[in-house]
C-alpha positions as CSV (number, residue, x, y, z in Angstrom):
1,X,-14.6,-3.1,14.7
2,X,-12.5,-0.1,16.3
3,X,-13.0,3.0,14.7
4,X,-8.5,2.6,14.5
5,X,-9.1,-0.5,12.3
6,X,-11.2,1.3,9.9
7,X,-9.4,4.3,9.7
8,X,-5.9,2.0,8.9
9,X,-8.4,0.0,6.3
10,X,-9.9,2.7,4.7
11,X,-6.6,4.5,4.6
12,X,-4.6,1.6,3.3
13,X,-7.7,0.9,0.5
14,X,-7.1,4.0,-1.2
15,X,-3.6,5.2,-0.9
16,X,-3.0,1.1,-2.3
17,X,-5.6,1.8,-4.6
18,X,-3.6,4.7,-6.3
19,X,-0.1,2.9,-5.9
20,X,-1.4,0.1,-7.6
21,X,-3.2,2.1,-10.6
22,X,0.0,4.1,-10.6
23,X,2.6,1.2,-11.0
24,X,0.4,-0.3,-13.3
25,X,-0.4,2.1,-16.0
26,X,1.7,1.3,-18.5
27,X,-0.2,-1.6,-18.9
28,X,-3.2,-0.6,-18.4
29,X,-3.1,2.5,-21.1
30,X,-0.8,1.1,-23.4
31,X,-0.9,4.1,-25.4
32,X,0.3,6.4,-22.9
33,X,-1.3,9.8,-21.4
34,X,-0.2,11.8,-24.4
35,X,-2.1,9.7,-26.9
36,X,-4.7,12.3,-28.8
37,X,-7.6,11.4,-30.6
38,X,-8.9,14.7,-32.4
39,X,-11.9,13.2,-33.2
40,X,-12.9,12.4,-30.0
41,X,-11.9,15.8,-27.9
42,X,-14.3,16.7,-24.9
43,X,-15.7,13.8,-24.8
44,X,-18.6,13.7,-21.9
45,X,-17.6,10.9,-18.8
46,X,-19.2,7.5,-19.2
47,X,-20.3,8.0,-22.4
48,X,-17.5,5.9,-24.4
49,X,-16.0,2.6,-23.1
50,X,-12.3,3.2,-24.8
51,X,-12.9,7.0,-22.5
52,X,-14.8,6.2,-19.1
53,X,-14.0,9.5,-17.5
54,X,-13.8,11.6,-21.0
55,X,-11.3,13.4,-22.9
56,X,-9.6,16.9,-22.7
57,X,-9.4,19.4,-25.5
58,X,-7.0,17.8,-27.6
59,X,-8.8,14.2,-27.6
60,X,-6.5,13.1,-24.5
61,X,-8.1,10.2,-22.6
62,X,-8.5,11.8,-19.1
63,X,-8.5,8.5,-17.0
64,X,-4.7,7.7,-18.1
65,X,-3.4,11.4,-17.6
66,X,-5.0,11.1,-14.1
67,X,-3.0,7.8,-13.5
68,X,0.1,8.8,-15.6
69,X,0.0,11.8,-13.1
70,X,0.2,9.9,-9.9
71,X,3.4,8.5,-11.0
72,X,4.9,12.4,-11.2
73,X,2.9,13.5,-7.9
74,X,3.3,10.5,-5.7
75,X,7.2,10.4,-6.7
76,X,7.8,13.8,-5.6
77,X,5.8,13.4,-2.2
78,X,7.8,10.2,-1.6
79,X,11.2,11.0,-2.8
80,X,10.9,14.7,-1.3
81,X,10.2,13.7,2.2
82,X,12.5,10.3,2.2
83,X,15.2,13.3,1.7
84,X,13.7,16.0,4.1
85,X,12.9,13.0,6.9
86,X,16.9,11.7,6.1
87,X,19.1,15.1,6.5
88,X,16.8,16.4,9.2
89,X,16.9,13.2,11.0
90,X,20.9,13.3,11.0
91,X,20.8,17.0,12.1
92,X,18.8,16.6,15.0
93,X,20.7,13.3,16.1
94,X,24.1,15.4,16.0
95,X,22.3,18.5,17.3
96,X,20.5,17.4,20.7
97,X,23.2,14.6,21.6
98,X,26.3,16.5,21.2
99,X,24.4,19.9,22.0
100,X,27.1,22.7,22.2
101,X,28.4,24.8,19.0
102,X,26.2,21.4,16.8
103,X,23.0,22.5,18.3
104,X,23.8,26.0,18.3
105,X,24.1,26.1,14.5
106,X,22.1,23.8,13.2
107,X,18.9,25.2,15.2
108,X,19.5,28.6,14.2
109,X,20.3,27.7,10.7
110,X,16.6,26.0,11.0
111,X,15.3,29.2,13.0
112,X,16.4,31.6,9.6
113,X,15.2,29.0,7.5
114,X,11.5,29.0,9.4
115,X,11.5,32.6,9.0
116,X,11.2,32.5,5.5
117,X,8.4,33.2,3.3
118,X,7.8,30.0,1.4
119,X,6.1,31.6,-1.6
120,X,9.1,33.8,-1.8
121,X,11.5,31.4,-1.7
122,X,9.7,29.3,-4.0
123,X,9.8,31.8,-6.5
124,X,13.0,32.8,-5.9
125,X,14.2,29.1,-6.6
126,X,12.4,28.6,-9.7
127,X,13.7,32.2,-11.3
128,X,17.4,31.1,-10.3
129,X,17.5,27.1,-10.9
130,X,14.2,26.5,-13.6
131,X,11.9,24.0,-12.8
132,X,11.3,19.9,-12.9
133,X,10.5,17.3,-11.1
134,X,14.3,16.7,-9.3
135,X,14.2,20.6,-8.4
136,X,11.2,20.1,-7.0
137,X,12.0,17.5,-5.2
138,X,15.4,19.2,-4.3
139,X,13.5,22.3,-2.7
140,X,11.2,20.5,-0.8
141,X,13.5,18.9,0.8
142,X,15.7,21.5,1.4
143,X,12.5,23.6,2.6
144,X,11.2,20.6,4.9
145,X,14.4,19.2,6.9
146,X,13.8,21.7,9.7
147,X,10.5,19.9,11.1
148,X,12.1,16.2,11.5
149,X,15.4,18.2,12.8
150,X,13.2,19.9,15.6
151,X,11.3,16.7,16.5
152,X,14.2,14.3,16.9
153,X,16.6,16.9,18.4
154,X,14.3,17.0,21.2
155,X,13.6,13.5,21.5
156,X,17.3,12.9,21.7
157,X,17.9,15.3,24.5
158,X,14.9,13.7,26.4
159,X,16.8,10.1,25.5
160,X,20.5,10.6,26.4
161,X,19.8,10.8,30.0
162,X,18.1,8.0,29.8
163,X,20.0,5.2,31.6
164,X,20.2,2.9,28.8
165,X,22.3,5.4,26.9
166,X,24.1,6.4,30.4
167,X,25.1,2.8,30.5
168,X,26.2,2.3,27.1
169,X,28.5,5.4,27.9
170,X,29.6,3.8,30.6
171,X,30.9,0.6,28.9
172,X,32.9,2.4,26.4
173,X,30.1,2.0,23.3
174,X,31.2,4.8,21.1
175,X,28.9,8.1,19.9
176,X,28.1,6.7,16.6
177,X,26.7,3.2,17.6
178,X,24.9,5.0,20.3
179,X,23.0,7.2,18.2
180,X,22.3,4.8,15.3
181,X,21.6,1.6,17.7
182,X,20.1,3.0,20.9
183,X,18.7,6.8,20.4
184,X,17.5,6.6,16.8
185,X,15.1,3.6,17.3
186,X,13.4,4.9,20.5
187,X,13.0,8.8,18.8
188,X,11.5,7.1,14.9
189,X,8.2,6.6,15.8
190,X,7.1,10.5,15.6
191,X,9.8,10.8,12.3
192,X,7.2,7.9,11.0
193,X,4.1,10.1,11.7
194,X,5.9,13.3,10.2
195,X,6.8,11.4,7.0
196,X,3.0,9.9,6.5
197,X,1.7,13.0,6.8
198,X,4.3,14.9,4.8
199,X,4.0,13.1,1.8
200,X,-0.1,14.0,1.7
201,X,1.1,17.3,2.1
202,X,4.0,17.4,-0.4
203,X,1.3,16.2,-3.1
204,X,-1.2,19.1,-2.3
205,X,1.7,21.3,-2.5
206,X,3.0,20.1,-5.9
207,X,0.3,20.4,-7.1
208,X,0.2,24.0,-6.0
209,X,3.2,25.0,-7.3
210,X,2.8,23.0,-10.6
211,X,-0.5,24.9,-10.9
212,X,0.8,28.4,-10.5
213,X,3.8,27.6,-13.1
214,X,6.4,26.6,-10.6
215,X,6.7,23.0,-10.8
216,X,6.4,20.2,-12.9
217,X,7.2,21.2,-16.5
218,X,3.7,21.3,-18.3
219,X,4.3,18.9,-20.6
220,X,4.7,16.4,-18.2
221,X,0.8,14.8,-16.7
222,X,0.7,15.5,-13.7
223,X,-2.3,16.7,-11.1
224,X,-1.2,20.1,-10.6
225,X,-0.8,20.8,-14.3
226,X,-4.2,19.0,-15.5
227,X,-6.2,21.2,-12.5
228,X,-4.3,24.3,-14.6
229,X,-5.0,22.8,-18.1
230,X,-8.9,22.8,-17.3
231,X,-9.4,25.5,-15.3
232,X,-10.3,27.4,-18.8
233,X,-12.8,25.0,-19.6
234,X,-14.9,24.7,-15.6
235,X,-18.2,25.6,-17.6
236,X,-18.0,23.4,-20.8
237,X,-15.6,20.4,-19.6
238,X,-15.7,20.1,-15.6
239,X,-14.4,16.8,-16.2
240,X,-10.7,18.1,-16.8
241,X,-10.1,19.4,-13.6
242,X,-12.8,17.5,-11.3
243,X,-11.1,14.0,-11.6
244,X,-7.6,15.2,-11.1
245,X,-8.9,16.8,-8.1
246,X,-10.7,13.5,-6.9
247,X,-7.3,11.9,-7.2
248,X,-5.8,14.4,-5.3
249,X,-8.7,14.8,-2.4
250,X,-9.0,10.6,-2.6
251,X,-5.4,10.1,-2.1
252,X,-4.7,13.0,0.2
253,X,-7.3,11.5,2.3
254,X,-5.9,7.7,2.3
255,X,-2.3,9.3,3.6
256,X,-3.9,11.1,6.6
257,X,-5.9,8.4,8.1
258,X,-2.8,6.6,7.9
259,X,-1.1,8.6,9.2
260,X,-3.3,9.4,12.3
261,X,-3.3,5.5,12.4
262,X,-0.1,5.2,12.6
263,X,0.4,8.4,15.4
264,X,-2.2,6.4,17.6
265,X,-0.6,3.1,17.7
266,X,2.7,4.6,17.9
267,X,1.5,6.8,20.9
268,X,1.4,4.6,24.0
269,X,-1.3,7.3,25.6
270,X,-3.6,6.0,23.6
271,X,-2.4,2.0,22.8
272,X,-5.7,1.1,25.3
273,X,-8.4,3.6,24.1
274,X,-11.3,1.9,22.2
């Protein structure tokens, strides 16, 4: 087996893995993440059947909060890049085919952006607007566009001398189907890579944000917030923080080697390596 087939099978096993736990937790914890059980607080992992990876300080089953978290961290990694990927995507189609006063102003409206400190901005963001899980979303996307708008603005300039586009020119074909038909097909392939990757790294960075206090509202499970829950209890209950942290590292993990998967076979350098 090539060593691309594993990395797409062990990639695919646990990012579908998570999905799958994810989209099925309500059934699978019928009585939610928020369900407490006093009497059972702190329990150890794999000591209890109804608690196979233990409870948190208030008697919280930490197996559910992990997968009830998913749901809040893999929506905003999706959701944020599907926006970012979309608006940058547009930007750097109308940027490096019409070039001119478009790609002078959308480039160095993405240069100030890049000059930025995130952190700063992040605060900044959170002081002015508050914070939840559409915000979050909202900022990311706003913070991200930039990267797909650099990638496909140059692929675009590389494409619309290319003599299929010349041609379509030629014959009348107008700007918009050109773009949309014949330019944006040929440049998606590195967009595809971008977003993979993106979306591993929009989780890591949710749940950076969520554990410093600027993301997901802390009533809300999610990975972020359980790592900042148990971070007071490391020497008496690792278990709070370790499995969110699993979760995070395991799926994290699953999206890369997809993602390098998917930048080899989408690469034709490398189409006939072993």
């Amino acid at each position: 087996m090539r060593y691309r087939s594993l990395e797409f099978l062990l990639g695919a096993g646990l990012t579908g893995a998570m999905v799958l736990a994810v989209l099925l937790s309500d059934l699978l914890f019928a009585g939610g993440a928020d369900a407490m059980d006093l009497a059972m607080r702190l329990t150890l992992p794999f000591q209890s059947w109804p608690h196979p990876l233990g409870t948190d300080p208030l008697g919280r089953d930490v197996l559910a909060r992990v997968v009830s978290g998913g749901q809040v961290s893999l929506t905003v990694g999706v959701l944020s890049v599907a926006t970012a990927a979309t608006a940058g995507t547009v930007a750097g189609l109308v940027a490096g085919y019409y070039r001119g006063a478009w790609d002078m102003v959308l480039m160095r409206w993405a240069d100030v952006q890049l000059a930025l400190p995130f952190i700063l901005v992040a605060l900044t963001f959170a002081a002015i607007l508050g914070t939840d899980m559409w915000k979050l979303i909202l900022f990311m996307a706003i913070a991200q566009w930039v990267q797909y708008a650099r990638v496909v603005r140059s692929a675009t300039i590389a494409l619309r001398e290319r003599d299929f586009v010349v041609a379509a020119q030629a014959v009348g074909v107008r700007d918009p189907a050109i773009i949309f038909r014949h330019i944006l097909p040929n440049a998606a392939a590195p967009v595809l890579v971008l977003m993979t990757l993106n979306v591993a790294n929009n989780i890591l960075l949710e749940s950076s944000l969520t554990f410093l206090g600027l993301g997901i509202d802390p009533m809300i499970p999610s990975w972020g917030g359980m790592l900042a829950d148990g971070r007071t209890y490391l020497q008496t209950a690792w278990w709070v923080s370790v499995f969110p942290g699993l979760a995070i590292m395991l799926t994290v993990l699953g999206l890369n080697l997809l993602g390098d998967w998917l930048r080899d076979r989408t690469d034709p350098t490398t189409r006939s390596a072993p």
